[in-house]
N, C-alpha and C positions, 0 to 999 in steps of 0.2 A: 859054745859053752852050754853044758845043758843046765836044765835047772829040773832040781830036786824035788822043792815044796810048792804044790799043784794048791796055794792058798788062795791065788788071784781068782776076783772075783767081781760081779757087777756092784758099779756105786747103786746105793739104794738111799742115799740121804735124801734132804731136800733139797731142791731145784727152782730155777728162779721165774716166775712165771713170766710167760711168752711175752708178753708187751713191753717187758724192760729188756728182752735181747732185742726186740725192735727199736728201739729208745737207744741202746747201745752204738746200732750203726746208725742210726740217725742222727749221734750227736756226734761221731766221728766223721759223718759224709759231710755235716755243716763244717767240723773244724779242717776239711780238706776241702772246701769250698770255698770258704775264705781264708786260707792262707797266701792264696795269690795277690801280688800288688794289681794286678790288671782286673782283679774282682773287687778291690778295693776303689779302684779309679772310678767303672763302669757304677759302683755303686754311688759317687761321689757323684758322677754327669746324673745319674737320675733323680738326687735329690734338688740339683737344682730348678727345674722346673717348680714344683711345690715352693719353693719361695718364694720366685715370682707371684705365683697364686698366692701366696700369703702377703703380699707387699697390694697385689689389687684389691683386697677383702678387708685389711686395713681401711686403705682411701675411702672404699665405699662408706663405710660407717662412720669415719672422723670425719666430720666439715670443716676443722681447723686445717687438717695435712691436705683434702682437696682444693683449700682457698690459700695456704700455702705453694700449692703450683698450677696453680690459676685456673683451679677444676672450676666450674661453673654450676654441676649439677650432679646430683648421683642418679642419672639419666645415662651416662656413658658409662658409669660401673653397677651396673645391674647384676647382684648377686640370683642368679638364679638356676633354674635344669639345664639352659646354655652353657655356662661358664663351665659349673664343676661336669658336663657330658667333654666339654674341650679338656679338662682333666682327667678325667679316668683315661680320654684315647692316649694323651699324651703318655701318660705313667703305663700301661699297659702298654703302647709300643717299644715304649723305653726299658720294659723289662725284656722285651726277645734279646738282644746283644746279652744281654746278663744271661739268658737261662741259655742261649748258645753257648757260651763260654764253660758256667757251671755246668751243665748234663754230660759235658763230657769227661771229666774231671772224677766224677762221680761213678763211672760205671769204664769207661773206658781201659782205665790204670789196671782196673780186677781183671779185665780181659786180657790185657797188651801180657800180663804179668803170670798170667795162668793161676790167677788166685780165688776163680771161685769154686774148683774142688775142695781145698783148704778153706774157705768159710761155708758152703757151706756143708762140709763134715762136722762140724759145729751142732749144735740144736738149734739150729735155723732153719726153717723152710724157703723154698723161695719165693714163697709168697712174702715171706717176712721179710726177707732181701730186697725183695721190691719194694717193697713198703718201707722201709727203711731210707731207701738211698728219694722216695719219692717224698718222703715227709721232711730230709734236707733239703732239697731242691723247692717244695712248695713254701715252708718257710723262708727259705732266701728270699720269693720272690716276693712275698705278701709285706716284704718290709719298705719295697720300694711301691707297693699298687695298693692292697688295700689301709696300710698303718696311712702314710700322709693321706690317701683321700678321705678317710672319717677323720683325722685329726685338722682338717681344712674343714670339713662341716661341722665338727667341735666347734671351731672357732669362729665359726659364722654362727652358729648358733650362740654362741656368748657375748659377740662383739655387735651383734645388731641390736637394735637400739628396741623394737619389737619383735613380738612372740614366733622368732622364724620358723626356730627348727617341727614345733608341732604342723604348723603349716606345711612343711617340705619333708616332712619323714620319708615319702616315696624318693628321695631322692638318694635318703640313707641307704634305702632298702638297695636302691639297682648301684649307690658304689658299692655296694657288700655282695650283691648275688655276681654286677659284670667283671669285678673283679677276681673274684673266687672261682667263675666260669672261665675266664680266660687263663689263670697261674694253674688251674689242672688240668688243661688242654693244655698249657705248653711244657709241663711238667711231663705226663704220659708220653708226649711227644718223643720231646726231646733225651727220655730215658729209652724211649724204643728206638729210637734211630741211633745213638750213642752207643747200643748193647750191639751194632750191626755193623759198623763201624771203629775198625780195633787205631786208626789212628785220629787224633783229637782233633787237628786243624780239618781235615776230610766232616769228622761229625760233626764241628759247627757252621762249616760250609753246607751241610746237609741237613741242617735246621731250618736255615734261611731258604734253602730252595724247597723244602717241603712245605713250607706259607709261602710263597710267592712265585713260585713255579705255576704250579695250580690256577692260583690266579688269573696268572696268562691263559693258560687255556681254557679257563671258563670265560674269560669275555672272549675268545675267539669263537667259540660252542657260540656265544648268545649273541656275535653278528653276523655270524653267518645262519643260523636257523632261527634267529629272531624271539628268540625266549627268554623268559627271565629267569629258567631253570640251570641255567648255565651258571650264573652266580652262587652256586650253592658248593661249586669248586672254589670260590674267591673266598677265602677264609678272612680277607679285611674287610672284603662287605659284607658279609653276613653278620661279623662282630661287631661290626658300626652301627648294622640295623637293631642288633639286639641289644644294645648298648642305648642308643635311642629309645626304646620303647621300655627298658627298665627304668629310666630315671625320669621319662614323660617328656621327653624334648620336641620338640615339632620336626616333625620330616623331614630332611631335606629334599630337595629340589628330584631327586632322583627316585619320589615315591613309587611311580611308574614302575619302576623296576624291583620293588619291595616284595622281599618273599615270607610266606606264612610262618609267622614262629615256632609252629610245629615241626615243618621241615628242617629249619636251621638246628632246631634241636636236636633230629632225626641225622641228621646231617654229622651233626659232632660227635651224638653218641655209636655211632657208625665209622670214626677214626679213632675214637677213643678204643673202641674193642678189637681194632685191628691195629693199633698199637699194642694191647695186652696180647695180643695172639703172637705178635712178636717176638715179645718178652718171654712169653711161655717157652715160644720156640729156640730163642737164644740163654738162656738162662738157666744153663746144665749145672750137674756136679762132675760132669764127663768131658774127656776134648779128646774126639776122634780122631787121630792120626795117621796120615793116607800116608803110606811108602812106598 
């Protein structure tokens, strides 16, 4: 059919600035993040821990509910960079099953589906695509690692009977920096390996072996050449050690083998850019078709 009147022409109104089409997929990646029952479950097993921590933090501070179940002393519940370092690990390993699950959900379906020529033909970049689907993914996980750990040191700070929390602010400081350090490393992660990976159960099988694979073979690197450079493949000791020294914990036992915070930093921020190189590389508006 041809057409006659040559009127059409470029929109020239106004336009919505860029940050609210990232806020756009960001609030659709979250509402397709949790619509799953199995991201509701995983969220359900992680908050239980934090109770517990909230039922021992309790005890410490009432001497009625310790003489109640025949506590003796608050010598065995010692609120201190111990307990909440035994919480942040807890909540931070209990976030990987969750951002396994979620990072796939997230980026996979646009692959599987051939949907991201169609978005982004959009006024999106694919920066903003990433950004997007990474600001869902980091908030999911901030709900399970860093919201209960400050709202556990809220509550120690309230429930002690003395001046805690000014005393223990370093303690504030490292659940807020170990937390936030660990939910954007497994964020970047698991959004880079999910973009490479077009079926889901494969990308969360391929989360879990990207932390712990490694691992193996850096303590194999460091019994067989006797270094302690070999741990800088072990992504759970290195988070352990730097998780330790934000909140001021004593050592463990395995100082000997402690490597300089410089490196473990060097270290992440060195998977962190080769997961964006990833990303770069898989996050077309094109899908080349071999015949």
């Amino acid at each position: 059919m041809s057409v006659y009147k040559h009127i059409y022409r470029a929109y020239d109104g106004k336009v919505t600035p860029v940050w609210t089409r990232v806020s756009v997929l960001a609030r659709y990646g979250f509402a397709e993040a949790w619509s799953s029952k199995i991201t509701i479950g995983l969220f359900t097993l992680c908050l239980l821990p934090p109770i517990v921590f909230l039922i021992l933090i309790y005890l410490a501070n009432n001497p009625i509910a310790r003489a109640l179940i025949g506590g003796r002393g608050p010598q065995g519940l010692a609120i201190d960079a111990g307990l909440f370092l035994n919480l942040l690990e807890v909540q931070c390993w209990s976030a990987l099953p969750l951002a396994s699950w979620v990072a796939p959900r997230l980026i996979t379906f646009d692959l599987a589906d051939n949907a991201l020529p169609i978005l982004l033909s959009h006024p999106i970049s694919r920066f903003g695509y990433v950004l997007g689907k990474f600001i869902a993914l980091f908030v999911s996980l901030s709900v399970v690692t860093s919201a209960p750990c400050l709202l556990l040191f809220a509550y120690q700070s309230y429930s002690s009977p003395l001046p805690w929390a000014a005393a223990n602010l370093q303690i504030a400081g490292g659940l807020l920096a170990g937390t936030l350090i660990w939910i954007g490393f497994l964020s970047i992660l698991g959004l880079a390996l999910s973009s490479w990976v077009k079926w889901r159960v494969m990308a969360t099988g391929a989360i879990f072996a990207a932390v712990f694979v490694p691992a193996g073979v850096g303590g194999i690197v460091t019994g067989v050449l006797r270094t302690k450079w070999g741990f800088l493949l072990n992504v759970p000791f290195m988070m352990a050690a730097l998780w330790h020294r934000l909140l001021g914990a004593p050592e463990s036992a395995r100082a000997i083998f402690s490597l300089p915070t410089g490196a473990i930093a060097v270290m992440l921020a060195l998977v962190c850019f080769l997961c964006a190189a990833m990303l770069n590389a898989r996050i077309r508006a094109r899908e080349v078709v071999r015949g």
